[in-house]
N, C-alpha and C positions, 0 to 999 in steps of 0.2 A: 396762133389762136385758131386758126382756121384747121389745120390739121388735128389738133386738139377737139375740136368743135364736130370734124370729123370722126376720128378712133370715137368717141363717146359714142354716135351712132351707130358706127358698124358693131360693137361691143353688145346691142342690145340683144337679148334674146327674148322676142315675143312669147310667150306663153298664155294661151286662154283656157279659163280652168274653171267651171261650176261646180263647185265644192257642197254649195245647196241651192236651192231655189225654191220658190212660193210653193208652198203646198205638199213639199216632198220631207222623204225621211232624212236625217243625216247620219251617214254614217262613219262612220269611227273606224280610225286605221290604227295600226297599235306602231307606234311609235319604233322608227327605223334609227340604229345608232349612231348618231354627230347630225341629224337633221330637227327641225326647229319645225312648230308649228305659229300660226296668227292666226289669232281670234280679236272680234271687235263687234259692236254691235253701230247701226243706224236708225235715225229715226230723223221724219223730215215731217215737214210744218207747212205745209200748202195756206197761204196769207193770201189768196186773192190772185191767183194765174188762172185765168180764163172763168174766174168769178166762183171759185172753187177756196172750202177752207173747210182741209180738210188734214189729219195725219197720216203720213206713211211709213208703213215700217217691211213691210212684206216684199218681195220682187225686187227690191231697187241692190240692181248690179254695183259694188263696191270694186274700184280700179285702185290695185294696190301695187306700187313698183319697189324691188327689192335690189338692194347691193351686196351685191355677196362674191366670196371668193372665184367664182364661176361666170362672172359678170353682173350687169345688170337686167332683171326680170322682171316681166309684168305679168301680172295674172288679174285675169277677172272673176271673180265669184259673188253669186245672188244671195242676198238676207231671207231666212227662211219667217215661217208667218210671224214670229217674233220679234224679226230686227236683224237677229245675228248671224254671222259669216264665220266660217272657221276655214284655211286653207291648212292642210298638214302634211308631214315631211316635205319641208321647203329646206332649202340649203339656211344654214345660220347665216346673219346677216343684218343689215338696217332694213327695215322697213318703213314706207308710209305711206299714209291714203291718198293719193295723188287725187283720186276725186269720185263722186257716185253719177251713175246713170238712173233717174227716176222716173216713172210713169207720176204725173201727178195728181193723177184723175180723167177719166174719158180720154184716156188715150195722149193724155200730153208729157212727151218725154222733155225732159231738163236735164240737161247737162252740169255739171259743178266739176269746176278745175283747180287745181290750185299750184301758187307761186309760194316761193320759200325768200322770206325777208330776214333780214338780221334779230328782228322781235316773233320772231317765228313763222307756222305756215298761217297762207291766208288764203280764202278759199271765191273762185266770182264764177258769173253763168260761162259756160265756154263758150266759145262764137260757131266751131266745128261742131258735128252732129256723132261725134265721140271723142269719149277724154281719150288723150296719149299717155302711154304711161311715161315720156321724156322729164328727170328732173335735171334741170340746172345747177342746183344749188341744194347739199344734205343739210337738213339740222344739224347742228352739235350735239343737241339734246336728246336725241333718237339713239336708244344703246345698243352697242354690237355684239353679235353672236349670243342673243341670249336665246334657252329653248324655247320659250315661251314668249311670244311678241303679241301684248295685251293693248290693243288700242282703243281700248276704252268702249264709250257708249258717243257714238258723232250726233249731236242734235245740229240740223240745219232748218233754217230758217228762209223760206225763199218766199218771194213776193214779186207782184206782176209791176214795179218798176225794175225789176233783174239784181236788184238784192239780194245778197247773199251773207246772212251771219252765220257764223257757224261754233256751237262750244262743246269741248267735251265732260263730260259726266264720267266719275267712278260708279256712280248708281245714281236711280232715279227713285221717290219713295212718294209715293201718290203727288209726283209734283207738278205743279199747273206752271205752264211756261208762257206763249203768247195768245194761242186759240181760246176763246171764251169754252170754258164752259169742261175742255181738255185738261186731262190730270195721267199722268205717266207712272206707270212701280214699272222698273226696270233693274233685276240686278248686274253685276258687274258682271261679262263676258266669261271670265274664268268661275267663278261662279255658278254660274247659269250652265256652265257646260258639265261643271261637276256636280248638280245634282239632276240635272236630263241624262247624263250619261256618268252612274257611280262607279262603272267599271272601266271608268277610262284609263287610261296609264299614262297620260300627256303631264297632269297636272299631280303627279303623286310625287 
């Protein structure tokens, strides 16, 4: 077990990767042959952390770790003012959000991590002041080698006793979730990418 416990770590290949971030353009890479891209959107629900209730969807760093033939890879990349995150030519492989780093307002970053259960992933505050991208344990349900790795829309829920729900969305259509008064149109990641960018070649 311990040796085992070991190779896992030595196997990992760090990667940090700003694919986009708040405020900037994304740009679009044309699609290199036997590599894969992941797209997914974020959207976070500020419930009362330092008396804040507010939504976020812009800046917050998504920490994604990948199994793939070449090992295991973590990359970080930022939601642009939207929500959405796209990494591309990534090695084919499993993916999955291992967790988001968020500003939640005036400066307050929250961490979200997450553990893999037999009823799936489940997501709590992390105690470190960054997610790892280390998983223990893959889904079953997480498909491999596919080009396209669509991880939906993550709605998380955080609240100042260190709460954390989390569900995902294929779309959002003017929907009001927990914030009074907040109502979300979100559409699906692969979507959204193909009508901001019609000339892409990812999703043809």
């Amino acid at each position: 077990m311990h040796n085992r416990f070991l190779c896992f770590f030595c196997s990992v290949l760090v990667l940090t990767i700003c694919a986009c971030s708040a405020g900037s353009q994304i740009e679009m890479e044309s699609p290199r042959e036997g590599n894969s891209v992941v797209i997914g959107a974020v959207l976070v629900e500020n419930n009362g952390i330092n008396d804040n209730f507010i939504p976020v969807r812009s800046g917050i760093t998504a920490v994604i770790t990948g199994n793939t033939e070449q090992g295991i890879e973590g990359y970080r990349v930022r939601t642009n003012d939207d929500g959405y995150f796209i990494l591309q030519n990534v090695p084919p492989g499993k993916y999955v959000l291992k967790g988001i780093e968020a500003d939640v307002g005036f400066g307050n970053l929250v961490y979200v991590s997450s553990t893999v259960r037999p009823d799936g992933v489940h997501y709590i505050r992390a105690r470190q002041d960054r997610v790892l991208y280390t998983v223990q344990n893959w889904p079953d349900f997480i498909p491999d080698g596919e080009r396209v790795v669509n991880m939906d829309i993550n709605y998380f829920l955080l609240d100042r006793s260190g709460r954390v729900i989390h569900h995902p969305y294929t779309t959002l259509q003017n929907q009001s979730l927990n914030l009074p008064g907040e109502s979300y149109t979100m559409t699906n990641p692969k979507n959204y990418f193909n009508q901001k960018f019609p000339e892409n070649q990812w999703f043809k």
